[in-house]
C-alpha positions, -999 to 999 in steps of 0.1 A, spaced: -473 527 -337 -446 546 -362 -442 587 -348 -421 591 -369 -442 617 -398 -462 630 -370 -435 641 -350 -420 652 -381 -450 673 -384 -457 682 -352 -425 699 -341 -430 729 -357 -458 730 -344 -444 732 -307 -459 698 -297 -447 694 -260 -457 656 -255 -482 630 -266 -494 596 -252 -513 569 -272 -531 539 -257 -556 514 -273 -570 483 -260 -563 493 -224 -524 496 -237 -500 523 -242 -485 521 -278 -468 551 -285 -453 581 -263 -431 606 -273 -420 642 -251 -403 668 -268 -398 687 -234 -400 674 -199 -437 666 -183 -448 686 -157 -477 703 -149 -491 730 -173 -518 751 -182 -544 733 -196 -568 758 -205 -605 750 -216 -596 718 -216 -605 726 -183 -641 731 -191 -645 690 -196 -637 686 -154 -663 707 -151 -684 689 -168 -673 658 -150 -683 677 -118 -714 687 -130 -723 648 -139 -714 639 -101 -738 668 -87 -764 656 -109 -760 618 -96 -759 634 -62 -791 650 -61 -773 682 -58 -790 700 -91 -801 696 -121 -798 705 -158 -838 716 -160 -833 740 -131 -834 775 -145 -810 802 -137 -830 825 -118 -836 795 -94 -799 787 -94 -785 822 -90 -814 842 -71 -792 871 -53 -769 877 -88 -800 887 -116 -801 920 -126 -826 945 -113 -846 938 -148 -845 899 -155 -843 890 -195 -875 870 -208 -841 851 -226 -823 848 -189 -857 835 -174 -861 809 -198 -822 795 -196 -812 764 -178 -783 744 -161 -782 727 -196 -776 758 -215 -742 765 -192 -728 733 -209 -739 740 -243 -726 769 -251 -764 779 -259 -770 808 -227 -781 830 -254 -757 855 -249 -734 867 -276 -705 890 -263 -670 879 -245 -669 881 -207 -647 864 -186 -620 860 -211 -586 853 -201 -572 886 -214 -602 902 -196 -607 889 -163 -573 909 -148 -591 944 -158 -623 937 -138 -628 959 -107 -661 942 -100 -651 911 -78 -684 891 -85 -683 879 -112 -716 857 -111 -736 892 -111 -714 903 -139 -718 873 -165 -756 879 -156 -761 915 -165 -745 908 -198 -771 908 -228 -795 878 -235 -800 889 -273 -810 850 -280 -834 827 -266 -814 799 -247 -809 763 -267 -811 783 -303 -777 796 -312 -745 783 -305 -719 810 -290 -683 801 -270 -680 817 -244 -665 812 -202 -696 825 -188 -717 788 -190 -687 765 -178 -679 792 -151 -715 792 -136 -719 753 -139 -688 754 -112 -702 778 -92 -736 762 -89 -717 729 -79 -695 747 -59 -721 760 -41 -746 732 -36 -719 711 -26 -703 736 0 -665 730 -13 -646 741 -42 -639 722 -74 -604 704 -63 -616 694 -35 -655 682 -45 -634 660 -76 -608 646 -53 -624 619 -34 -648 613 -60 -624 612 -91 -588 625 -88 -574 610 -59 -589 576 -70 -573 576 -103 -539 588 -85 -540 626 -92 -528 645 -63 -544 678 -58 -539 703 -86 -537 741 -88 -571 758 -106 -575 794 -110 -598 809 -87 -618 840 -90 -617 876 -66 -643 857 -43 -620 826 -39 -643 799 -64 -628 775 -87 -625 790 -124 -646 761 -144 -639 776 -174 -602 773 -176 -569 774 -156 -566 738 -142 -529 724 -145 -522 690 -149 -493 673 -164 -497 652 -198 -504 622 -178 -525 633 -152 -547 646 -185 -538 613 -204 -558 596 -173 -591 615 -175 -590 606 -210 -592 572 -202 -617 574 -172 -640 589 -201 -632 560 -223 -639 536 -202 -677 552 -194 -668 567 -160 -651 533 -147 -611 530 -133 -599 499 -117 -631 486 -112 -646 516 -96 -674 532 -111 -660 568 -108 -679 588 -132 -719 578 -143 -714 562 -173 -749 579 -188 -731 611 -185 -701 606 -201 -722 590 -228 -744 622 -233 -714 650 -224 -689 634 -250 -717 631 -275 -734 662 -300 -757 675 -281 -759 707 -306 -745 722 -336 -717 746 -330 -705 777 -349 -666 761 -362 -673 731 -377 -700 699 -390 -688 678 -353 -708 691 -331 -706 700 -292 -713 683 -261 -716 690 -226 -682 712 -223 -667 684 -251 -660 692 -284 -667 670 -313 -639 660 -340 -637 639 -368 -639 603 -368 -668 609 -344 -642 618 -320 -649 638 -287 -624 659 -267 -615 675 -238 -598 714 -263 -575 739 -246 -561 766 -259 -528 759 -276 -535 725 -282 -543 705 -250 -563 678 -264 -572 642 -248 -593 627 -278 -615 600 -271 -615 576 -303 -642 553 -295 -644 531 -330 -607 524 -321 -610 524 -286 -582 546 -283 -573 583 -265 -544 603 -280 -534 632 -254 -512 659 -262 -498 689 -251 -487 722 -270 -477 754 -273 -491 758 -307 -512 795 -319 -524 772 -351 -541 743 -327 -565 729 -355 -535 723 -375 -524 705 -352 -554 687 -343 -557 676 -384 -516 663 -380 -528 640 -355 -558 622 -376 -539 625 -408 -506 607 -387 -519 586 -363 -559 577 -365 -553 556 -395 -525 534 -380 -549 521 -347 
């Protein structure tokens, strides 16, 4: 594969690194800075998801159970009809029914409230849950919770054993909130290949090196539209985004991106430092999706 144009393009940009592999083989690699571990922002969300698929196999929820089952001791002192009719399955499609900011990454240092959990339920319920599409940290950051909890550990270490350490990811730094828990919504630092990797694992249906690491019907239905969203025609998953092509993606802020290109069976990964990260997102299918 020619870089040339796309890194062309992409400079500007602040493109920090990308990887490309099709057929099981890496054809193209370029870093404009060292790799190391960074940020990847809400591209966190996606492990999240990942986690959320392993409780599920594990008997340890599921995405039918409603909130005021899951969170009991957190609901306000007046429950929302729209908060008692929300699931586990609204937390991963972006569908709570809420419609206001909370836990925010400019936000979250000005809390004095340490529990969060209570706080992203006391926010407003204007919608019912599975009707209208609104971003937000509040759903991915309860999904972790609720697996956290169930499964008596934090993130890192519930996805070690079962998916990090087997694809050779040793244990990585994840923002953690007053109380200590995993942040599912964001602040998981990986380096471009560690994030390359869980692009592949999704790929691949969940398998890596003959190990079935991930249940495949979950990474078929998370990296698949599961809703409309509010940005574009692609769609939204379970804590994936949808692109064009019929792409699927692990998004963080800046441009942290693993796509998964499954009619090429192909994953570009890149890393950034870009404020303009859907131009860079259209760079990479106008450079590179036309040469695999």
């Amino acid at each position: 594969m020619d870089l040339t144009s796309f890194i062309e393009a992409a400079t500007p940009l602040r493109a920090l690194g990308i990887i490309v592999e099709q057929n099981g083989r890496e054809i193209a690699r370029h870093l404009w800075e060292g790799s190391c571990r960074r940020n990847i922002y809400s591209a966190s969300k996606s492990f999240t998801s990942a986690a959320v698929g392993l409780a599920v196999r594990e008997g340890l929820l599921s995405l039918d159970e409603p909130l005021t089952d899951a969170f009991p001791a957190e609901l306000p002192p007046v429950v929302p009809e729209n908060l008692k009719k929300a699931v586990v399955r609204d937390l991963l499609t972006m569908c709570l029914g809420q419609n206001q900011s909370y836990l925010g990454g400019e936000e979250r240092p000005c809390y004095t409230d340490p529990d969060w959990v209570r706080g992203a339920l006391a926010q407003p319920f204007p919608h019912e849950p599975g009707t209208r599409f609104f971003y937000s940290n509040v759903g991915p950051y309860l999904a972790g919770i609720l697996v956290q909890r169930r499964a008596g550990c934090d993130l890192v270490h519930y996805l070690l054993p079962r998916m990090l350490e087997p694809m050779g990811i040793q244990r990585p730094t994840w923002e953690v909130d007053p109380q200590g828990n995993t942040f599912g919504a964001g602040g998981l630092f990986l380096s471009l290949d560690e994030l390359h990797k869980f692009g592949l694992l999704c790929l691949q249906d969940g398998a890596w090196e003959g190990r079935q690491l991930l249940p495949a019907d979950w990474i078929a239905a998370a990296a698949s539209r599961q809703v409309e969203n509010d940005v574009d025609e692609y769609g939204y998953g379970y804590l994936f985004w949808g692109g064009p092509e019929g792409s699927f993606r692990a998004d963080g802020k800046y441009g942290q991106f693993t796509i998964l290109l499954r009619d090429k069976n192909a994953v570009i990964t890149l890393m950034a430092e870009c404020r303009c990260q859907g131009r860079l997102l259209k760079t990479i299918f106008e450079h590179l999706y036309h040469q695999l």
